[in-house]
N, CA, C and O atoms as a Tinker XYZ file with bonds, in Angstrom:
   240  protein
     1  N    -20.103000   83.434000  121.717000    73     2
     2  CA   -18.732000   83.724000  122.049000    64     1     3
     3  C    -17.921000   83.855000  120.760000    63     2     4     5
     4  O    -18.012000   83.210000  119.715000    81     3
     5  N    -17.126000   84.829000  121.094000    73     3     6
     6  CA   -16.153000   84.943000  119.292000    64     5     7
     7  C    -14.847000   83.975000  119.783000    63     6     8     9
     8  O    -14.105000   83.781000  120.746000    81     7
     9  N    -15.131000   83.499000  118.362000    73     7    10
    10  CA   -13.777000   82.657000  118.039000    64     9    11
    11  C    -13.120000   83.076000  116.949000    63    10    12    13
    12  O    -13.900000   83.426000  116.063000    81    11
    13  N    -11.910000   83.183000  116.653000    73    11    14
    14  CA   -10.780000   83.490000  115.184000    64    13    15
    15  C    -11.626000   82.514000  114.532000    63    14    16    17
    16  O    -12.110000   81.495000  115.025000    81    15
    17  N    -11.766000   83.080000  113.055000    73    15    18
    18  CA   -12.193000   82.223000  111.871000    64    17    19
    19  C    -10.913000   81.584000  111.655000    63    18    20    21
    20  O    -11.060000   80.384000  111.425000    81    19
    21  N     -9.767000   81.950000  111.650000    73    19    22
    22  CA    -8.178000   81.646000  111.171000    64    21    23
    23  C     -7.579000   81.866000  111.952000    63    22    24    25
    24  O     -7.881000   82.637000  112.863000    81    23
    25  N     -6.296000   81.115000  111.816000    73    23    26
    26  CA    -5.157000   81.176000  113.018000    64    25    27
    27  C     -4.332000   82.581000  112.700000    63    26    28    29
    28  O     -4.286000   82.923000  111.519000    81    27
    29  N     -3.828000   83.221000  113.465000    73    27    30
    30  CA    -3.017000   84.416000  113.552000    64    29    31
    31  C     -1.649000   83.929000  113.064000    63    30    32    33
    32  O     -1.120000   83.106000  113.812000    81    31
    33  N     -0.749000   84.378000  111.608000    73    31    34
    34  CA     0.284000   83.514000  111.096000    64    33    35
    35  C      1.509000   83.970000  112.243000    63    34    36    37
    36  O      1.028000   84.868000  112.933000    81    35
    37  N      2.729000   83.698000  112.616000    73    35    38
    38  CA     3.832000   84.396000  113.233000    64    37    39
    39  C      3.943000   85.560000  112.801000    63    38    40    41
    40  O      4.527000   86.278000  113.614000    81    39
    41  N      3.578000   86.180000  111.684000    73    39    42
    42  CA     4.204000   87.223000  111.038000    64    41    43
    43  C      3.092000   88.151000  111.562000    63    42    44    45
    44  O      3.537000   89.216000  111.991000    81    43
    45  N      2.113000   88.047000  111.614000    73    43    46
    46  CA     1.042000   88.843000  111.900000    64    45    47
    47  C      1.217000   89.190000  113.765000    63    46    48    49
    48  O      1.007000   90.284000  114.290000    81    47
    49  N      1.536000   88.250000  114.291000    73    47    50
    50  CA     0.999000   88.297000  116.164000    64    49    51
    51  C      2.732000   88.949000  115.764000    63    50    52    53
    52  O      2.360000   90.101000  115.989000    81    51
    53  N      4.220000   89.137000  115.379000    73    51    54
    54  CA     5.239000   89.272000  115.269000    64    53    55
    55  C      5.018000   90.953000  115.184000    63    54    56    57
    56  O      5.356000   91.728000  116.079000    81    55
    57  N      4.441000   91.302000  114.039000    73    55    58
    58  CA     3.934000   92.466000  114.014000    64    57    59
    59  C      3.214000   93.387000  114.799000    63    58    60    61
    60  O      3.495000   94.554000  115.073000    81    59
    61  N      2.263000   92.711000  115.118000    73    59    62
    62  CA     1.520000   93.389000  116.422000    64    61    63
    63  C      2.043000   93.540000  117.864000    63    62    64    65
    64  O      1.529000   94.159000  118.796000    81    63
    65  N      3.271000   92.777000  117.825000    73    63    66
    66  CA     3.968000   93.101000  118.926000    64    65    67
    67  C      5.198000   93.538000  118.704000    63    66    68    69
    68  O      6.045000   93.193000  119.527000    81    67
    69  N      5.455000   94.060000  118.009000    73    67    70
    70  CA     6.822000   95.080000  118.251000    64    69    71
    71  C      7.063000   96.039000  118.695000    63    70    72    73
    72  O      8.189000   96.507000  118.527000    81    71
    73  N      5.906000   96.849000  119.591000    73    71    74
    74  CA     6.083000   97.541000  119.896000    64    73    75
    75  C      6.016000   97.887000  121.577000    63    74    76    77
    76  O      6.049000   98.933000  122.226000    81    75
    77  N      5.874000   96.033000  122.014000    73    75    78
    78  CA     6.133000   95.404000  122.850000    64    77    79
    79  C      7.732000   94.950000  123.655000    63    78    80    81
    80  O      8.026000   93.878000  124.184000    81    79
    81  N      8.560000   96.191000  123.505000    73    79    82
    82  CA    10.052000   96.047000  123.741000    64    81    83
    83  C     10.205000   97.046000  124.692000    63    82    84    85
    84  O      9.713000   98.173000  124.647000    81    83
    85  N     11.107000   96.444000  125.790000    73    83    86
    86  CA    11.410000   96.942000  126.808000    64    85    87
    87  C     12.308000   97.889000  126.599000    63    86    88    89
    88  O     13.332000   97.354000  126.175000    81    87
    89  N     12.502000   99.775000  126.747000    73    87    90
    90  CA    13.098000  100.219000  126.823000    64    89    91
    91  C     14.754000  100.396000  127.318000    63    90    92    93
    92  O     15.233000  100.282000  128.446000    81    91
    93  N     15.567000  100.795000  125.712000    73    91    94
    94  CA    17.015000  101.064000  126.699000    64    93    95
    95  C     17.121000  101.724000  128.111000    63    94    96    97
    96  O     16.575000  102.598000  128.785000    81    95
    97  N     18.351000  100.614000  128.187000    73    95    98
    98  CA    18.364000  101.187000  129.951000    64    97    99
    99  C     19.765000  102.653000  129.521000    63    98   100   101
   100  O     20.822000  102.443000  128.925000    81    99
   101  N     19.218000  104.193000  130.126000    73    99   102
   102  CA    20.180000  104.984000  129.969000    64   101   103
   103  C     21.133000  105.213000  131.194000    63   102   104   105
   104  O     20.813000  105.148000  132.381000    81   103
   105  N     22.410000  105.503000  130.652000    73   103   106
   106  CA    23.490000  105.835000  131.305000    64   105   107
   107  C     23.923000  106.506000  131.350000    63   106   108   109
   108  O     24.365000  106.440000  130.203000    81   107
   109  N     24.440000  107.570000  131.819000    73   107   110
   110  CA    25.352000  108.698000  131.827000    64   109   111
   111  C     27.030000  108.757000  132.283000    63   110   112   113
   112  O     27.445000  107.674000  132.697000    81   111
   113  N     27.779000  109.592000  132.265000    73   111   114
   114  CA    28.766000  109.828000  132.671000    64   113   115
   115  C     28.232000  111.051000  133.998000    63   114   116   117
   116  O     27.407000  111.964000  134.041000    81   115
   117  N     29.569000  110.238000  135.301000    73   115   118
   118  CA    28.981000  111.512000  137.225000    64   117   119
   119  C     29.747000  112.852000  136.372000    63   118   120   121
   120  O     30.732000  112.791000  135.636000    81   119
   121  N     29.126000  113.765000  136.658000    73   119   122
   122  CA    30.090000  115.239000  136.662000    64   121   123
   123  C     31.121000  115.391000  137.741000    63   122   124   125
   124  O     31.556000  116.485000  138.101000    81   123
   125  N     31.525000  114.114000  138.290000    73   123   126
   126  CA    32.049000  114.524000  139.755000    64   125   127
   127  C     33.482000  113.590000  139.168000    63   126   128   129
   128  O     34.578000  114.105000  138.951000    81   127
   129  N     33.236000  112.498000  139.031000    73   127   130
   130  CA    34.240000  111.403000  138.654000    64   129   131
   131  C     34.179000  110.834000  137.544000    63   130   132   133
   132  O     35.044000  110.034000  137.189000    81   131
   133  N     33.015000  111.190000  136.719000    73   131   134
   134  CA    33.592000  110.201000  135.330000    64   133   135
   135  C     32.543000  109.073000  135.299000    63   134   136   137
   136  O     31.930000  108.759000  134.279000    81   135
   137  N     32.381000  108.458000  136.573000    73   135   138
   138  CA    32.250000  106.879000  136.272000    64   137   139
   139  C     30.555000  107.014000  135.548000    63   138   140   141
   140  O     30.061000  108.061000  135.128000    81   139
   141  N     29.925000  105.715000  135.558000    73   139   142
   142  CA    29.146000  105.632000  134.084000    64   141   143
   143  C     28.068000  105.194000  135.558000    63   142   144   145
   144  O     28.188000  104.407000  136.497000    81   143
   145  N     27.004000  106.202000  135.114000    73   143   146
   146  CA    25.578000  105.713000  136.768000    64   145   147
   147  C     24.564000  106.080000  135.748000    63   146   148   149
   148  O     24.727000  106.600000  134.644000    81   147
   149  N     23.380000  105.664000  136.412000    73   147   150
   150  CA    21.993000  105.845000  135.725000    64   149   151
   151  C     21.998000  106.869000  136.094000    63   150   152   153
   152  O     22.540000  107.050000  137.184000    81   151
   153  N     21.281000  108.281000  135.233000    73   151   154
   154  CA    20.236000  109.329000  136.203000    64   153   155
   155  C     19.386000  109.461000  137.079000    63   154   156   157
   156  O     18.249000  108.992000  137.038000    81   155
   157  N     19.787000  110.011000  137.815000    73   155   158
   158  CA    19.004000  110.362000  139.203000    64   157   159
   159  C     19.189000  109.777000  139.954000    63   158   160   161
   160  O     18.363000  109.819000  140.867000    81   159
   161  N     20.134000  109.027000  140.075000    73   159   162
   162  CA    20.422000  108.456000  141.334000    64   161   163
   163  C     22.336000  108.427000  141.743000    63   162   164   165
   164  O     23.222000  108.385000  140.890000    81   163
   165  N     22.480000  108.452000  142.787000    73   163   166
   166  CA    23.803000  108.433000  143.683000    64   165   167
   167  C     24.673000  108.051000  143.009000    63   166   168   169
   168  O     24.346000  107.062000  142.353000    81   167
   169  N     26.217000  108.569000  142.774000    73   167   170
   170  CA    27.161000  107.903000  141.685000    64   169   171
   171  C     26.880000  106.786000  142.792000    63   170   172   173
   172  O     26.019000  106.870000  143.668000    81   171
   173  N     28.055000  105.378000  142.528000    73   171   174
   174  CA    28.772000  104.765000  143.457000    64   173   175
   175  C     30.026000  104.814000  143.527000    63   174   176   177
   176  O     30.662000  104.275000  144.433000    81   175
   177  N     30.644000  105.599000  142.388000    73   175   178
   178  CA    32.403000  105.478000  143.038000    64   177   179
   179  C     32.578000  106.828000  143.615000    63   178   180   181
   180  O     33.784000  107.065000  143.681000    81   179
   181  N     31.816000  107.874000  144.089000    73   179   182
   182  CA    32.250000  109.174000  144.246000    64   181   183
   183  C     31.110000  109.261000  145.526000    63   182   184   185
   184  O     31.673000  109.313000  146.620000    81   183
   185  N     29.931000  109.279000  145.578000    73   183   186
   186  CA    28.997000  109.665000  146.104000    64   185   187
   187  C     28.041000  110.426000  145.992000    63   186   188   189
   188  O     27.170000  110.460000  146.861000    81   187
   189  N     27.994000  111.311000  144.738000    73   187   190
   190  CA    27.752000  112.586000  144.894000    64   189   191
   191  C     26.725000  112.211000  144.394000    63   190   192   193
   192  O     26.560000  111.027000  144.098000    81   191
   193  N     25.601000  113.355000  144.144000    73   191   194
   194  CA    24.240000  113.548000  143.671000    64   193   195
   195  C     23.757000  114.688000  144.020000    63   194   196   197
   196  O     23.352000  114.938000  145.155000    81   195
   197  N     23.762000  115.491000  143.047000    73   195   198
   198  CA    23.018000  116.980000  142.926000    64   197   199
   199  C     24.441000  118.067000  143.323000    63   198   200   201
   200  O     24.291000  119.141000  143.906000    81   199
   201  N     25.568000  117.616000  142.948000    73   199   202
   202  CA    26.812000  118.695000  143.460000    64   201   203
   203  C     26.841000  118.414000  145.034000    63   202   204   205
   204  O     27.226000  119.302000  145.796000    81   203
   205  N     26.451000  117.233000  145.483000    73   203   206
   206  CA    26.741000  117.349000  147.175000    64   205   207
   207  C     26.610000  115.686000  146.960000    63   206   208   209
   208  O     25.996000  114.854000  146.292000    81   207
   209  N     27.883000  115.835000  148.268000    73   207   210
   210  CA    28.217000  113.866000  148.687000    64   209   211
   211  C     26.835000  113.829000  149.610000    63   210   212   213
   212  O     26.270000  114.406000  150.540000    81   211
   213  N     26.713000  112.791000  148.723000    73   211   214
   214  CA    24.816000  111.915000  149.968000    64   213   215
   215  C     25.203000  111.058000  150.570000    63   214   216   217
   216  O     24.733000  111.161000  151.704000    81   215
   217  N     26.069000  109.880000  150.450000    73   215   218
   218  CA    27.047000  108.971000  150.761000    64   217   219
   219  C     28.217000  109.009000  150.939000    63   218   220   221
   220  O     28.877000  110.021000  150.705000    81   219
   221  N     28.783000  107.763000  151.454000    73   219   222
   222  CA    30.416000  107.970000  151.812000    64   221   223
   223  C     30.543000  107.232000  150.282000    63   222   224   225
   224  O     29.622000  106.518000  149.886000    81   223
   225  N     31.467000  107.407000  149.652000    73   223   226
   226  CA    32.166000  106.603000  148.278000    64   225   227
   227  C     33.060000  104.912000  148.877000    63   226   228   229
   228  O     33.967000  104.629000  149.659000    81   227
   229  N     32.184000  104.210000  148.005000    73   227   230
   230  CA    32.965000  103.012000  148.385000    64   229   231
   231  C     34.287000  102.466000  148.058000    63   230   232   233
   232  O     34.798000  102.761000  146.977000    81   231
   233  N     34.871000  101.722000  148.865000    73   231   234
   234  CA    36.378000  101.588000  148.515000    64   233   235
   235  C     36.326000  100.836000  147.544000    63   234   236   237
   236  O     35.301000  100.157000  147.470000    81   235
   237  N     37.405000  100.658000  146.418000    73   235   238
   238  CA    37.621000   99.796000  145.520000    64   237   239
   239  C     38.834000   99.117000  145.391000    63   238   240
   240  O     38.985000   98.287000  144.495000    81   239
């Protein structure tokens, strides 16, 4: 069975995982109202998605 001859320092296992980071979450501005929604999915202050209301817009 393999075992490490040496311990892995922080800097080394630190390194090997940086590339271990969870992607920004993106945001956009609706073309309809402004407000700030992820892509591809339904504003919530307007409704819209794809140039057509899918939903009713919620009151605020």
């Amino acid at each position: 069975m393999a075992v490490p001859k040496r311990r892995t320092s922080k800097r080394r296992k630190r390194a090997r995982n940086t590339h271990k980071v969870a992607p920004a979450i993106v945001i956009q501005s609706c073309p309809q109202c402004g407000t700030m929604k992820r892509p591809h999915r339904v504003c919530n202050g307007c409704g819209f998605y794809a140039g057509e209301q899918r939903v009713t817009a919620q009151e605020a």
